[in-house]
Steps between C-alpha positions, in 0.01 A plus 500: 500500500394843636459806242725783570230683614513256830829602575437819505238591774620590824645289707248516733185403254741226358590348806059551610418288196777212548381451851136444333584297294734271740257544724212322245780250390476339855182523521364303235709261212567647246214388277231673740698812567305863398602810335208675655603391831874602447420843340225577796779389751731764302265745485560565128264485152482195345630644161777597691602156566497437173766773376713314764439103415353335188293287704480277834756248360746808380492587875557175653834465266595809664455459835628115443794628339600750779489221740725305286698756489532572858608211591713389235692867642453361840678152424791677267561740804566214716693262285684755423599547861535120546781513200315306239441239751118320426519277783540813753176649319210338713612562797565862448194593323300316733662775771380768232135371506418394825596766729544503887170323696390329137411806354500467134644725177206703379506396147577092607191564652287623212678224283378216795110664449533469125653110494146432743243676300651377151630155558691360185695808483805425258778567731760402246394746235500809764800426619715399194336398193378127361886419448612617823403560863818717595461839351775634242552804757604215803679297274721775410610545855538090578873411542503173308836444699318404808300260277591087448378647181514813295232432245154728512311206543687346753479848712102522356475155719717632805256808501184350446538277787628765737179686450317222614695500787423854616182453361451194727619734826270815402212307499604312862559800627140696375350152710695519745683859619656405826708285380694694274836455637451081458402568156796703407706272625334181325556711143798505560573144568301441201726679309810363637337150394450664161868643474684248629253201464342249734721170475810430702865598340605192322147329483437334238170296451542157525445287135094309531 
């Protein structure tokens, strides 16, 4: 993590090296990105980088973390409006991200550069940990009443698959920006089918 030297400079200087270094971070995986290039970018000495970070890695935990962090906030926010409801989630976030005429959230966007430069990128352990994929700060605001099930794991499942949902309409939406409005309206669908299911009431598969 950042010394507390880091949190002190200005805001300005702060804010001057965080856009170098987001700006390298996209630029390059994360492997190949420089310290020379971010601290030129910044326009400050490179032992002054080093009263701020330990080293490269220190800095991509950071800046890794406060992406996490943003939209972990982002999420709570809105299931927090939605009443603890996961299955309204997608569709509202995906309303947060992709703006009017497909334009996209600023740091979705950064996040889409990094999963295409560093491909393998363990999703699971940004977002929630090895155990779980839904973050201890959402699952605090999940109303298990709204749930066929009020276990963590069952509303781990509910949320890992409605990410892949809005994850599924981002990225048809980035290909595609015109049709925005048919998107929205085929998440939605898709999560009706994963609320209320896909099988006619009273079907029941017949015995083979």
């Amino acid at each position: 993590m950042p010394t507390a030297t880091f949190f002190r400079l200005p805001e300005e200087k702060r804010k001057r090296l965080i856009d170098a270094c987001w700006s390298e971070m996209t630029r390059v995986r994360f492997t190949d990105a420089s310290i020379n290039r971010i601290i030129t970018a910044a326009r400050i000495p490179r032992g002054s980088f080093y009263q701020y970070f330990e080293d490269k890695e220190d800095l991509i935990r950071y800046l890794l973390e406060d992406m996490r962090e943003y939209f972990v906030s982002l999420l709570r926010n809105i299931l927090i409006e939605a009443r603890g409801d996961l299955f309204a989630l997608p569709l509202a976030a995906y309303d947060r991200f992709i703006g009017q005429r497909g334009h996209t959230d600023p740091m979705l966007s950064l996040f889409l550069k990094l999963l295409r430069l560093n491909q393998g990128m363990d999703l699971q352990n940004f977002m929630g940990g090895p155990e779980q994929f839904l973050p201890d700060e959402l699952w605090e605001a999940v109303d298990t009443v709204k749930l066929r099930r009020g276990s963590r794991e069952y509303a781990d499942q509910v949320f890992h698959l409605s990410c892949a949902v809005l994850a599924f309409a981002i990225v048809e939406t980035l290909h595609d920006p015109a049709q925005t409005t048919q998107i929205r309206e085929m998440t939605q669908i898709r999560m009706d089918l994963l609320r209320y299911g896909g099988a006619a009431e009273g079907y029941k598969e017949e015995p083979t």
